[in-house]
C-alpha positions, 0 to 999 in steps of 0.5 A, spaced: 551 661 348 548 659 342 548 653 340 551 651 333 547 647 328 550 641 325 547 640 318 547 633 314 547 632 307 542 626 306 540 625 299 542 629 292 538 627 286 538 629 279 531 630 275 529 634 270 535 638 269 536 640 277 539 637 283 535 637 289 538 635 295 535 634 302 540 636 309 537 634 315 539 639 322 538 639 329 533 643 333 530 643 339 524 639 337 529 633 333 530 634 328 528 638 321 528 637 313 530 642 308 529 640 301 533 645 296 533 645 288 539 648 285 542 650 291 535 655 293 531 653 300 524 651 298 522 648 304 523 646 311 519 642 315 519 647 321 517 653 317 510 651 317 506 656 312 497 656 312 496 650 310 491 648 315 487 654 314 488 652 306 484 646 307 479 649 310 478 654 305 478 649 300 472 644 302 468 649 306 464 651 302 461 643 301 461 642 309 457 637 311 457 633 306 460 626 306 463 625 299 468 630 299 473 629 293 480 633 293 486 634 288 492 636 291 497 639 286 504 637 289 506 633 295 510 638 299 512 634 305 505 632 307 503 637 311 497 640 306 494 633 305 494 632 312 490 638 313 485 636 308 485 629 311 483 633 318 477 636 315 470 632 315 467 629 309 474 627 306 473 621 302 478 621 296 485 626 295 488 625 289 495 628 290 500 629 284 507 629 284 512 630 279 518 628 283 521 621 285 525 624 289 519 628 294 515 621 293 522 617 296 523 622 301 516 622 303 516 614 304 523 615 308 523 620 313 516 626 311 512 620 314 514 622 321 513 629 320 505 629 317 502 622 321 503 618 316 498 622 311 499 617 304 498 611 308 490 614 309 486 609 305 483 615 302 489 617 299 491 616 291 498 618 289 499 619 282 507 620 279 505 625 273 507 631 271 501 636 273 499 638 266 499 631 263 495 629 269 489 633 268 490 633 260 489 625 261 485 624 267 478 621 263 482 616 261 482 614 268 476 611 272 478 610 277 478 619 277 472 623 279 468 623 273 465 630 274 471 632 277 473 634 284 470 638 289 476 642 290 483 643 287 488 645 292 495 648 289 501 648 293 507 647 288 510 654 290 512 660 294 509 663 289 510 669 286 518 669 290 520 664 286 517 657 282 520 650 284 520 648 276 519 653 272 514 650 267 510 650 274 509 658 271 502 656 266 498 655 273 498 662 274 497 664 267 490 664 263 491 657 261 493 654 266 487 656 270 483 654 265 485 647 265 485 647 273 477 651 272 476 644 268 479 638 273 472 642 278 465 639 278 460 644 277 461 649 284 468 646 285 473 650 289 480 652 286 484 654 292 492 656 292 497 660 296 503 665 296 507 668 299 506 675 297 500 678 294 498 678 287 492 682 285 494 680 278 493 673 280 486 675 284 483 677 276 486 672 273 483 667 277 476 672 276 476 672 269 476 664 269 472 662 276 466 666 280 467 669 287 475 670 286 477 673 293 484 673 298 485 672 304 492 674 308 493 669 314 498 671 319 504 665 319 512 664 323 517 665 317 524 665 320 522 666 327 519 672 324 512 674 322 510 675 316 503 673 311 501 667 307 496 669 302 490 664 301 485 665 293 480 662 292 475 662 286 469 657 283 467 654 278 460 656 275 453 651 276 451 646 271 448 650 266 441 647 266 440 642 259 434 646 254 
């Protein structure tokens, strides 16, 4: 006999135009959350994607050094910051997030899924929206002043659906360029998709240098199914005459 779930509305909030709302459900473990936008799912904390392997391929390239700086591009429920945490050599994660919801919610209840990752000392959360951030970062000193050894994008399912969609130009010509400019020389730029997107792979090398993909095998539903990691990177410092 299948055991039916009971699903509890937690929260509903209005930001920027839309709702979100989080439901908590009963499962074999717990306890799971599901975080909506307009009615649509866009995520779960057991519908685990690639995240780990995201971190790797972000900060492998610096392995062995111990001075790692990471931007993270939209908290999500921690998962990828945890991640990043796990790797060695991490000694800052900038993370960006637009939504106060996301933030309260982390504090209240995604805490418990991610080990407490924002309580990590060497995590730095900024209440902004992305663009604006990067646009204004110099302003900052307490920023890495040559940018970041990796930028780590995880604001969407892309290219299935964006969560907002002014989240659209980071995947466009623009957009990569102004992430391109947050990477200190060498720097990796590292995001996901749930489908491949060779038009995206170009775009990444028409900006970056050593664009390539990766397919990781994930669980979606109960299913299999593939996550799709790129990865590019800024050029070297080209030398003064």
């Amino acid at each position: 006999m299948r055991r039916m779930t009971t699903v509890h509305l937690v929260d509903r909030r209005q930001e920027h135009g839309s709702t979100w709302e989080l439901y908590t459900r009963a499962v074999d473990s717990g306890e799971a959350f599901d975080v909506f936008v307009d009615g649509t799912l866009l995520m779960s904390s057991d519908r685990r994607h690639s995240e780990t392997m995201l971190a790797e391929f972000a900060v492998s390239p610096w392995r062995g050094r111990d001075d790692i700086t990471v931007l993270v591009a939209g908290l999500g429920m921690g998962h990828v910051v945890r991640a990043l945490l796990d790797q060695p050599g991490i000694a800052r994660i900038d993370v960006v997030e637009i939504s106060q919801a996301i933030l309260d919610w982390e504090q209240a209840y995604f805490g418990r899924l991610n080990g407490d990752a924002l309580r990590d000392e060497r995590v730095h959360t900024h209440h902004a929206e992305l663009s604006d951030f990067l646009r204004a970062r110099s302003a900052d000193p307490q920023l890495p002043v040559d940018g970041w050894f990796a930028v780590v994008l995880d604001l969407d399912e892309f290219p299935t659906h964006l969560s907002r969609p002014k989240n659209e130009l980071f995947y466009q010509d623009s957009g990569l360029e102004l992430l391109g400019g947050a990477l200190r020389p060498g720097g990796v730029l590292a995001l996901w998709a749930t489908e491949k997107d060779d038009t995206l792979l170009q775009r990444l090398g028409g900006h970056l240098q050593n664009p390539m993909k990766v397919a990781v095998p994930v669980d979606r539903d109960g299913q299999g199914a593939l996550d799709h990691i790129y990865r590019a990177r800024r050029g070297p410092k080209k030398p003064q005459n």
